[in-house]
ZABA-778365 format. One line per 10 residues: number of its first residue (from 1); their letters; for each residue x, y, z of N, C-alpha, C, O, CB. Coordinates in steps of 0.2 Angstrom, whole numbers. Glycine has a CB too. Example, Ala and Ser with C-alpha at 12.3 -4.5 7.8 and 13.67 -1.06 7.14 Angstrom:
BEGIN
1> AS> 66:-28:39:62:-22:39:66:-16:39:71:-17:42:57:-22:45 ~ 64:-11:35:68:-5:36:64:0:39:67:6:40:70:-3:29 $
% end
This chain:
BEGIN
1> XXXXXXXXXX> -286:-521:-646:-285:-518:-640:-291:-519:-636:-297:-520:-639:-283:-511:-640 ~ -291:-518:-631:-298:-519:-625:-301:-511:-626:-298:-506:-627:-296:-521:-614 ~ -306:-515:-626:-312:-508:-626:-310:-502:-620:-309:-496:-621:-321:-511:-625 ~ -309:-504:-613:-310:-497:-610:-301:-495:-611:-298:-490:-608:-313:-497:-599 ~ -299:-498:-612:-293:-491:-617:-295:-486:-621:-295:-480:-620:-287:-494:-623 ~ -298:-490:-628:-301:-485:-633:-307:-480:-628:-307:-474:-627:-306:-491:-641 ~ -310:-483:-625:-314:-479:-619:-308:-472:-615:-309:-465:-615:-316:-486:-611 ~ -303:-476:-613:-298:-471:-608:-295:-464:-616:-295:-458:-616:-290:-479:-603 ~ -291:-471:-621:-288:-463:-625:-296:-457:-628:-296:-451:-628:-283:-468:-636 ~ -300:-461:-629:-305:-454:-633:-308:-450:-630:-309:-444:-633:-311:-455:-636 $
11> XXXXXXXXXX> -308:-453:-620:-310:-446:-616:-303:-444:-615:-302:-438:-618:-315:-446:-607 ~ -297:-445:-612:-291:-443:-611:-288:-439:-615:-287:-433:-613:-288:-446:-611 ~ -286:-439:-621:-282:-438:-626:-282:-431:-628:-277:-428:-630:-284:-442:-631 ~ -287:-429:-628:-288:-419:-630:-288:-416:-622:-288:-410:-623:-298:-414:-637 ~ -288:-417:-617:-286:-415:-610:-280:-414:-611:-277:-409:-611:-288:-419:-604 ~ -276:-422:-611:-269:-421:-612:-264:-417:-618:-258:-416:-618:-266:-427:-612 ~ -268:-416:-622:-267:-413:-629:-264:-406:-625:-259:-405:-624:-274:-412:-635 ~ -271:-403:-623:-273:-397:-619:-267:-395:-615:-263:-390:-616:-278:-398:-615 ~ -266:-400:-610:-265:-397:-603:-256:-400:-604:-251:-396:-602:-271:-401:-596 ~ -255:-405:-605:-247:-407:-605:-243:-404:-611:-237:-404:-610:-246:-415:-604 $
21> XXXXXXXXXX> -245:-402:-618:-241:-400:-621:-241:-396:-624:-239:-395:-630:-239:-404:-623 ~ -246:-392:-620:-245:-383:-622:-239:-382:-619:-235:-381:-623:-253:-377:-619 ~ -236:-381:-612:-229:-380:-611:-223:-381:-615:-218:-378:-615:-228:-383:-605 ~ -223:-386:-618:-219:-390:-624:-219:-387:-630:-218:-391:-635:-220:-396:-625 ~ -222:-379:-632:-224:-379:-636:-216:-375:-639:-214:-372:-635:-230:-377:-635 ~ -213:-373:-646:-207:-372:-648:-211:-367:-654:-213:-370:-659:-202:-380:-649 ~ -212:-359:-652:-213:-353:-659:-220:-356:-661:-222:-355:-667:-206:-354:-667 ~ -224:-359:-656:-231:-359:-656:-234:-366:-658:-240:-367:-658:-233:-354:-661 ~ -228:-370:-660:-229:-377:-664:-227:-382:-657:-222:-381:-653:-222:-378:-671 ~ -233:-386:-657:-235:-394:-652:-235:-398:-656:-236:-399:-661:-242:-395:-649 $
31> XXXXXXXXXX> -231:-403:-651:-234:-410:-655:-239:-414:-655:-242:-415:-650:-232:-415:-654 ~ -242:-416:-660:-249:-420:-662:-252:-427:-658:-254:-432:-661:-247:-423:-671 ~ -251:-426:-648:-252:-432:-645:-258:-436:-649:-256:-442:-649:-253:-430:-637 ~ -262:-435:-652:-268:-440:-655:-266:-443:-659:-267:-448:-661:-275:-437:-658 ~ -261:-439:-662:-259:-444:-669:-254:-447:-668:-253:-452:-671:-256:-441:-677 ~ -249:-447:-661:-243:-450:-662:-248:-458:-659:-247:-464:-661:-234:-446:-657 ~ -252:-457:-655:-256:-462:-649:-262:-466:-659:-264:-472:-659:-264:-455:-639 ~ -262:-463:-662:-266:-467:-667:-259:-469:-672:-260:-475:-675:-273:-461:-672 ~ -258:-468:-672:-250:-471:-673:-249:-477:-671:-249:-483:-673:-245:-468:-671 ~ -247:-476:-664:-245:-484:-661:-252:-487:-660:-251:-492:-656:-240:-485:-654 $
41> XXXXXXXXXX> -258:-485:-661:-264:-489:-659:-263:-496:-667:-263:-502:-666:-272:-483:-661 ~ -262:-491:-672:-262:-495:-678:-257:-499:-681:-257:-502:-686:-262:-491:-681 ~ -252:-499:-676:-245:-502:-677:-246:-507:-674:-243:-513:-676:-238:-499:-674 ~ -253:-507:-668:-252:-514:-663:-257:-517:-662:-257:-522:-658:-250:-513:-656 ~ -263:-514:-666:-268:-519:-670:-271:-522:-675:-273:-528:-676:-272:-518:-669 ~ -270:-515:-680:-274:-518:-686:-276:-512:-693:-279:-508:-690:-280:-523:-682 ~ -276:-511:-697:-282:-504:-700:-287:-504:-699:-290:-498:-699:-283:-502:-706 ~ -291:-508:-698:-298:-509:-696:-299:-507:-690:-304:-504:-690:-300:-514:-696 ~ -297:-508:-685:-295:-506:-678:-294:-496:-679:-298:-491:-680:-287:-510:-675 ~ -288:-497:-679:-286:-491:-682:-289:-486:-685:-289:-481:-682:-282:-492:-687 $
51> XXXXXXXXXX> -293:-487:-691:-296:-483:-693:-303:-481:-689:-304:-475:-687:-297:-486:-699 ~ -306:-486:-687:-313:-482:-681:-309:-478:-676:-312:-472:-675:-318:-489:-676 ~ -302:-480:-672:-300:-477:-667:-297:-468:-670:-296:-463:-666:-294:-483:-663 ~ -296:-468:-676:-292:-463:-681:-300:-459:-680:-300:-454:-677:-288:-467:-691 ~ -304:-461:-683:-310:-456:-683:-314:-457:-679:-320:-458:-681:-314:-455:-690 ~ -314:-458:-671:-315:-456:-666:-312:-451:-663:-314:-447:-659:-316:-460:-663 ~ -305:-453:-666:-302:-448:-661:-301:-440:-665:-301:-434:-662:-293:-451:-658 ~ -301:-440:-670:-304:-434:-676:-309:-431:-675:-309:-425:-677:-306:-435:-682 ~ -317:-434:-673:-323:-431:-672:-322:-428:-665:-326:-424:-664:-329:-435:-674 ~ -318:-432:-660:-315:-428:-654:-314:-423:-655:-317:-419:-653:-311:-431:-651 $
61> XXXXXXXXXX> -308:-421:-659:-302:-414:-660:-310:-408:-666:-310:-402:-666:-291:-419:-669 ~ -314:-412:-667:-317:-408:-672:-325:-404:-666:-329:-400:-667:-319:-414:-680 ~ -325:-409:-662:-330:-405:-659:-326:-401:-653:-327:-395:-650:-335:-410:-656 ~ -322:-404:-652:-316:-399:-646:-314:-393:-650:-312:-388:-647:-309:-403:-642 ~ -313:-393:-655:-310:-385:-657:-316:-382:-662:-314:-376:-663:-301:-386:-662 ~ -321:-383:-664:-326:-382:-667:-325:-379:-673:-326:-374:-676:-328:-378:-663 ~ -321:-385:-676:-321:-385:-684:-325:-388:-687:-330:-390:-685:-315:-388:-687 ~ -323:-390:-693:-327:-393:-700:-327:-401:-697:-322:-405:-697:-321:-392:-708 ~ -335:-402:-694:-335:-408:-691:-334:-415:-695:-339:-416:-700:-342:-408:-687 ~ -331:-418:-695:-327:-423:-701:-326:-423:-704:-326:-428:-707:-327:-424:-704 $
71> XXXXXXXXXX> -320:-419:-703:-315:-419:-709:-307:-421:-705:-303:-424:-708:-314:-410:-713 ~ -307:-418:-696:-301:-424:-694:-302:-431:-696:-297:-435:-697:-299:-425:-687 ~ -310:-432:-695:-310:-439:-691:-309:-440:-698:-303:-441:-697:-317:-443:-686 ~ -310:-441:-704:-307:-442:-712:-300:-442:-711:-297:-447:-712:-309:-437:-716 ~ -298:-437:-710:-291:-438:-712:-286:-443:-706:-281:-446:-707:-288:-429:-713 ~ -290:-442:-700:-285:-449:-694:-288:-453:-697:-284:-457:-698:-286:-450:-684 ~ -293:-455:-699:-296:-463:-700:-289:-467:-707:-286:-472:-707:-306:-462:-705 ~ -289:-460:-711:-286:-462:-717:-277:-465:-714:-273:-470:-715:-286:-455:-722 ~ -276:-459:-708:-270:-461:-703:-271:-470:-701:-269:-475:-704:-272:-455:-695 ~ -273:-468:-697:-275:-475:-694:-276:-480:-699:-272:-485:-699:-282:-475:-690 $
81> XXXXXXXXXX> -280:-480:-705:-277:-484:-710:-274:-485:-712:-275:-490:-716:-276:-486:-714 ~ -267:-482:-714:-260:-483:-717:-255:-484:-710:-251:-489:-710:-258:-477:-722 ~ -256:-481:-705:-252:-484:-698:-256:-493:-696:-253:-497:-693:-255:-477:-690 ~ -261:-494:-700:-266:-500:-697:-260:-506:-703:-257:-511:-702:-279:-499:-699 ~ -261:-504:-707:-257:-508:-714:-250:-508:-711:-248:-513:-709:-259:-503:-723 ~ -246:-503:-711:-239:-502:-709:-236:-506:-704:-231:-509:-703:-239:-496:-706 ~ -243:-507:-701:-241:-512:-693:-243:-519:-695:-241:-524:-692:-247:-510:-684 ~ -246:-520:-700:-246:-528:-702:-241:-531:-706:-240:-537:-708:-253:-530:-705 ~ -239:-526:-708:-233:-527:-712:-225:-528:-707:-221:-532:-706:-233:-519:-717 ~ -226:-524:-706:-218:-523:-701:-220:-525:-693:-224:-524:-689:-214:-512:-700 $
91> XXXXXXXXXX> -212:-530:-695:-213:-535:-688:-207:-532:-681:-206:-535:-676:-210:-545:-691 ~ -205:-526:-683:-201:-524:-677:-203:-517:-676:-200:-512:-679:-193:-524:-679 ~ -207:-515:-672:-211:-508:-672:-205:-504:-667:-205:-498:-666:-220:-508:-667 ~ -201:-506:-665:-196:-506:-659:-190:-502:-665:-186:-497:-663:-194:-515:-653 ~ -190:-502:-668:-185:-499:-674:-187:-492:-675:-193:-491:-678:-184:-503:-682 ~ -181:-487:-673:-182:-480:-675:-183:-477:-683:-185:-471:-684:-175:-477:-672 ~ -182:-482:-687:-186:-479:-694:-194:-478:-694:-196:-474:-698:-185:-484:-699 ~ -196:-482:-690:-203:-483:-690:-207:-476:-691:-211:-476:-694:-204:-485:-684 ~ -203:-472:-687:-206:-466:-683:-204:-461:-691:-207:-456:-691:-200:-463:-675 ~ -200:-464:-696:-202:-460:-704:-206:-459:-705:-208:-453:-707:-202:-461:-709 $
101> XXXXXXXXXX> -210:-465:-704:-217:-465:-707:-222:-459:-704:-226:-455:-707:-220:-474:-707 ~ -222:-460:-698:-226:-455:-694:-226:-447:-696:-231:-443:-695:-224:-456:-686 ~ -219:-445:-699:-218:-440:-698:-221:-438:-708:-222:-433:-711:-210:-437:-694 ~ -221:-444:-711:-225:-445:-716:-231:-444:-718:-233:-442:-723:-225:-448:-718 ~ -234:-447:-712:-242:-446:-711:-243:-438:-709:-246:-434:-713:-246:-452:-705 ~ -241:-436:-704:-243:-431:-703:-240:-425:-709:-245:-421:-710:-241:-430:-697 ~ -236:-424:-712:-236:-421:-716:-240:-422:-721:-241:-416:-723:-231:-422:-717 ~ -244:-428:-727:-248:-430:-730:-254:-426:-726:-256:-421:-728:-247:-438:-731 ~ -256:-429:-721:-261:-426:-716:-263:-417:-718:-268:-415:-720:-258:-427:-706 ~ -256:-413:-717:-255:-408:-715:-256:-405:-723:-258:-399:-724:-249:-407:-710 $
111> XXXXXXXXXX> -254:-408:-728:-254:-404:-734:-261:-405:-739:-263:-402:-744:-248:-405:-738 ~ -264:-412:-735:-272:-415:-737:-277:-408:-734:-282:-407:-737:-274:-424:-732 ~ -275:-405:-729:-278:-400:-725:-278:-394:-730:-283:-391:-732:-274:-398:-718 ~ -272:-393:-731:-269:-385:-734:-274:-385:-741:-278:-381:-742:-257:-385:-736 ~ -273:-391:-746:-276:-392:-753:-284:-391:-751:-288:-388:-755:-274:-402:-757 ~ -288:-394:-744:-295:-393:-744:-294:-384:-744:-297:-381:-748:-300:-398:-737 ~ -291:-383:-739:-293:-373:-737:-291:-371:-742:-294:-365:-744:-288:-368:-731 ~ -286:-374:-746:-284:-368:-752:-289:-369:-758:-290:-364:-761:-275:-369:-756 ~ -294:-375:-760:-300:-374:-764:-306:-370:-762:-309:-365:-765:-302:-379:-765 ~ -308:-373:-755:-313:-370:-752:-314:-362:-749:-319:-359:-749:-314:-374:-748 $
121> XXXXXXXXXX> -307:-360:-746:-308:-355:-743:-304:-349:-749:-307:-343:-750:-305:-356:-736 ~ -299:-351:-751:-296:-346:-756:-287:-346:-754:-285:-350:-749:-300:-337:-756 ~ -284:-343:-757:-279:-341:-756:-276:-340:-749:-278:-336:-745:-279:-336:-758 ~ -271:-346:-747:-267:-347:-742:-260:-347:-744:-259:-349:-750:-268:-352:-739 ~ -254:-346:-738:-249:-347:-742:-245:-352:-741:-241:-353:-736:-245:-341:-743 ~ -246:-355:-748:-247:-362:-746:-236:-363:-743:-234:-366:-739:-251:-367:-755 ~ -233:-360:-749:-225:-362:-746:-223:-361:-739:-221:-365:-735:-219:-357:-749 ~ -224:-355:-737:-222:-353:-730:-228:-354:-725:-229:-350:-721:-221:-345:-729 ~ -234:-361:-725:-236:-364:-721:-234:-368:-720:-233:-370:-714:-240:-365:-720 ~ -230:-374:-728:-226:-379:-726:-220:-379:-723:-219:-384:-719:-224:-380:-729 $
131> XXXXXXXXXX> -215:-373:-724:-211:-374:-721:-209:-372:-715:-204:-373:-711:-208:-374:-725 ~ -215:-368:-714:-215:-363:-706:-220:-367:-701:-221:-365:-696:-220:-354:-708 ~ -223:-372:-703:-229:-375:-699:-228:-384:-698:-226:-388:-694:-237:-373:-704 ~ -229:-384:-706:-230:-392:-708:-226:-398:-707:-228:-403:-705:-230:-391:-714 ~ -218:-396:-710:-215:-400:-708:-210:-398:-702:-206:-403:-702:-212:-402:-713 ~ -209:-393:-697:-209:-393:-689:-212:-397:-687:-210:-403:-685:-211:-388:-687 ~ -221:-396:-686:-225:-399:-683:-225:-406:-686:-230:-409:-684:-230:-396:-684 ~ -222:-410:-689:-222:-418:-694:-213:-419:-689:-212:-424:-688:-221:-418:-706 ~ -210:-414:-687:-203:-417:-686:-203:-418:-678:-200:-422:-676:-197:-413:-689 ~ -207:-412:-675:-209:-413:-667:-214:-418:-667:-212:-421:-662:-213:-407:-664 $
141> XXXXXXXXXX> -219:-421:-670:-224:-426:-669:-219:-433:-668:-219:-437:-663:-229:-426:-676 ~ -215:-434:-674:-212:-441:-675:-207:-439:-669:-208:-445:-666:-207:-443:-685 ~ -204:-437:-665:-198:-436:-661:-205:-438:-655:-205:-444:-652:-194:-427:-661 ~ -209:-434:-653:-214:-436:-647:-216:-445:-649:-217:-450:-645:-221:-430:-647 ~ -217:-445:-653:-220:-453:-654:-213:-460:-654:-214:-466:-652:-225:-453:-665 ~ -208:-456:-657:-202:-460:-654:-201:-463:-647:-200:-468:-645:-196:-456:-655 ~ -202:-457:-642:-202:-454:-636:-206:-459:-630:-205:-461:-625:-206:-445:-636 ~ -213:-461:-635:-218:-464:-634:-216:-470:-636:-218:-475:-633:-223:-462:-635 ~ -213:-472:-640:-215:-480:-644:-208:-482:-639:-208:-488:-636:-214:-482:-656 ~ -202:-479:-637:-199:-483:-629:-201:-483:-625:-199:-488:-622:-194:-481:-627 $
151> XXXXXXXXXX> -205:-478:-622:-209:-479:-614:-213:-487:-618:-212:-492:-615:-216:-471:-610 ~ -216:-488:-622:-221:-492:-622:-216:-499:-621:-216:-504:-617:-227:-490:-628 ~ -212:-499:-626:-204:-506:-627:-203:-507:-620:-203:-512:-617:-195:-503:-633 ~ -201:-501:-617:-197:-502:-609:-201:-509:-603:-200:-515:-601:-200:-492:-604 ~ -207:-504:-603:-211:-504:-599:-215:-511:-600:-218:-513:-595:-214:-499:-599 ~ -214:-513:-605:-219:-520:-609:-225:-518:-608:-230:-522:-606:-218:-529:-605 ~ -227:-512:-611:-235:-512:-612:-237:-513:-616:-244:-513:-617:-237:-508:-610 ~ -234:-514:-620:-236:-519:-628:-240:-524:-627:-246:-524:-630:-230:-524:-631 ~ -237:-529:-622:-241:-534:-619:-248:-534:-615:-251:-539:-615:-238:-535:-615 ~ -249:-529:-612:-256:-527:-608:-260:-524:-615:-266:-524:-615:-254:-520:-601 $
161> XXXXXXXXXX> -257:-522:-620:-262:-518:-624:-264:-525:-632:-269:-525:-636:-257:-507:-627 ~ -260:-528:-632:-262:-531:-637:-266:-538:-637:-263:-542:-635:-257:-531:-639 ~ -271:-540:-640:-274:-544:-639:-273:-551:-639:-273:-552:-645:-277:-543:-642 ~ -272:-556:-635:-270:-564:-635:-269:-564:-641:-264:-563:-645:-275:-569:-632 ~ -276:-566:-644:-277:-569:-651:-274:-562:-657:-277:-557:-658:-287:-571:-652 ~ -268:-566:-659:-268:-559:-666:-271:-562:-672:-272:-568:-672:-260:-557:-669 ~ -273:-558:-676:-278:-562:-680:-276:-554:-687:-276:-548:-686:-288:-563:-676 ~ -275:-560:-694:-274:-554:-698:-280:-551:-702:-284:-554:-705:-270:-556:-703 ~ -280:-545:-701:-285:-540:-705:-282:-537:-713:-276:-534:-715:-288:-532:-699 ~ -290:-538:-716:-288:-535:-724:-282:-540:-726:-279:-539:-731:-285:-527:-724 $
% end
C-alpha cells in the first residue's frame, strides 16, 4: 500500500474508533474498527506489511488507552501476520467466509489477552468473559469487517490501495 494511507489509517483510526462507533455500541460491546482495517490491510498486501501496520496500530490503541504499552502492538502484529499469510494464500477476498477467519483472530486475540491477565493479574472469570465479551465482540467485529470488505469490492478501492507490482512475501 502507499505510505500516506498507512500515514492516513495510524492518525485516523482510534478518532474513528472513538467517535463513529461508540453510538453502535450493543450492552457496551463495539466493533474492533483497527482490527477489522488490519484485516483487510493484510488480505491486500502481505504479512510483512501487515505485521508493522498490526503493531503500529497496537502501540496507537496502547498509548490512547493507557495500557500495557506493547502488548496490542504484539498481539495486532501477530493479527496482521496471519491476516498477511491468509491473504497470500486466498485468491477471492470478496467471499463471505473470509470474514471466519477475522472473527478467529479476534477471538484467539481476545483469549491470548484473558491467559496474559489471568497469570499476571490473578483471578478473572475467565467463562463469563468469553461468553459475555469475547465471542460477541469476535461476531460484531467479523459482521463490521464484512460491512467493509463490500464497500471496498463496490467501490473498486482495491485498486487505489493495492500496489502495481504484486510481489510474493515469505
Amino acid at each position: 500500500m502507499k505510505p500516506y494511507v498507512y500515514f492516513l489509517v495510524l492518525v485516523l483510526i482510534i478518532p474513528f474508533q472513538a467517535s463513529l462507533l461508540s453510538p453502535l455500541a450493543v450492552a457496551g460491546i463495539k466493533p474492533d474498527l483497527p482490527l477489522s482495517v488490519l484485516f483487510i490491510i493484510g488480505l491486500l498486501t502481505g504479512p510483512l506489511e501487515a505485521t508493522l501496520v498490526g503493531m503500529g496500530i497496537g502501540l496507537m490503541q496502547d498509548i490512547g488507552s493507557a495500557s500495557l504499552l506493547g502488548f496490542s502492538g504484539l498481539t495486532r502484529g501477530l493479527v496482521g501476520l496471519a491476516a498477511g499469510l491468509l491473504g497470500t494464500r486466498e485468491l477471492d477476498i470478496s467471499s463471505p467466509m473470509i470474514v471466519l477467519f477475522l472473527a478467529v483472530f479476534s477471538l484467539c486475540e481476545g483469549l491470548l489477552i484473558s491467559i496474559f491477565l489471568q497469570t499476571t493479574y490473578g483471578a478473572i472469570p475467565f467463562c463469563s468473559l468469553l461468553t459475555g465479551r469475547l465471542i460477541p465482540q469476535a461476531i460484531y467485529t467479523s459482521a463490521l469487517c464484512f460491512v467493509l470488505l463490500r464497500v471496498v469490492n463496490q467501490r473498486n478501492i482495491i485498486r487505489l490501495l493495492k500496489r502495481r507490482d504484486i510481489r510474493k512475501e515469505l
